[in-house]
Structure formats: structure tokens, C-alpha cells
N, C-alpha and C positions, 0 to 999 in steps of 0.2 A: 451263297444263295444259288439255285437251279435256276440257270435259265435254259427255256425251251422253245425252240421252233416248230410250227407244223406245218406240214405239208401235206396239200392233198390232190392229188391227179386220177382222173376216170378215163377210159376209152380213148385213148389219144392215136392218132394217127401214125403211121414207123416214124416218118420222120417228126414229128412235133414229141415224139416220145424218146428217140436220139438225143435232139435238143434240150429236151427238161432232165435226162437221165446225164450228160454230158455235164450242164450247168449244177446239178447236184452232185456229183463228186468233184469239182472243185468246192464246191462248200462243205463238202462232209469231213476234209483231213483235218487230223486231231480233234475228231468228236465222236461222242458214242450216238448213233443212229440206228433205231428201232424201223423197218421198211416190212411196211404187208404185201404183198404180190401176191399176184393172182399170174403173171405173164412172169415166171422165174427166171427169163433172159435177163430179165432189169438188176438180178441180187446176183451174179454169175462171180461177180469181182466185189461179193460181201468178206470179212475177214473171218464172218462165222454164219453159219445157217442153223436155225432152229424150226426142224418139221415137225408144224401141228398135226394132230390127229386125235377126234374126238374130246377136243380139250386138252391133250397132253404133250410132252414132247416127244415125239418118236424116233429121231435122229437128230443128231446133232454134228453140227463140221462144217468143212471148206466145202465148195460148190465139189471141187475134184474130190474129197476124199467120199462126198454122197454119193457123185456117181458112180463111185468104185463098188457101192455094194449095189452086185448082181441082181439081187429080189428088192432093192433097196425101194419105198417109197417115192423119194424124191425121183428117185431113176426113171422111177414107172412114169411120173407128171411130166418128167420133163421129157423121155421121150413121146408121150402122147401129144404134148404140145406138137414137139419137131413135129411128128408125123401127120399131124392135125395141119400146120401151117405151111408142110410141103404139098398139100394136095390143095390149095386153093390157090386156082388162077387164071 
């Protein structure tokens, strides 16, 4: 029988989101864990990434082997975050 947990976090502050993203990977070893983000810091140390686009998958991989492609999607989100979260301050 499937058992399943859920979980759901919005808008949390760095460190209040440290804290819940800390305490969830000690729960998460040896289970298969589905994670929606929106802030791609939080999946960095996922064992697989699946980027949506338009409904479909458009990459798929390690956080590192994503950002090795140069034009790659996730590259582009994720450096727009960095660059997005280095200028407010």
C-alpha cells in the first residue's frame, strides 16, 4: 500500500526556509519525493530535476549536469534568480 506525505510551504523567510528545507532532507532519505519550486535553491541537492515547460519535460538531470547546458532553461531561471537576489539590498 502507498503511503504518502504532503507538504506545503509559501513565501517563507531565508532563514525559516533553511529551517524547513534542513528538516526535510533528513526526512526525505530513502524515499521518492516529488518538490515544486518556484526558488530552485531549495532542489540544488535533488538526485534528479525534471524542467517544465508548457506542460512538458524539457530537461531533465542533476542540478550540475543542467547547468552545464549553456542555452539550457533551467541555467537561464536560475541565473535570473542569482542575479535577481544579488541586487536587493
Amino acid at each position: 500500500m502507498l503511503k504518502a506525505d504532503f507538504y506545503f510551504f509559501s513565501a517563507l523567510d531565508a532563514e525559516s526556509e533553511y529551517l524547513v528545507q534542513e528538516a526535510l532532507e533528513r526526512v526525505m532519505v530513502n524515499r521518492t519525493v516529488i518538490t515544486i519550486a518556484h526558488r530552485l535553491s531549495t532542489i540544488k541537492n535533488a538526485d534528479n530535476i525534471a524542467v517544465l515547460d508548457k506542460g512538458k519535460v524539457a530537461e531533465y538531470g542533476t542540478y550540475e549536469q543542467l547547468m552545464s547546458i549553456e542555452e539550457g532553461l533551467f541555467r537561464k531561471l536560475v541565473e535570473r534568480q542569482t542575479i535577481g537576489n544579488n541586487n536587493v539590498n
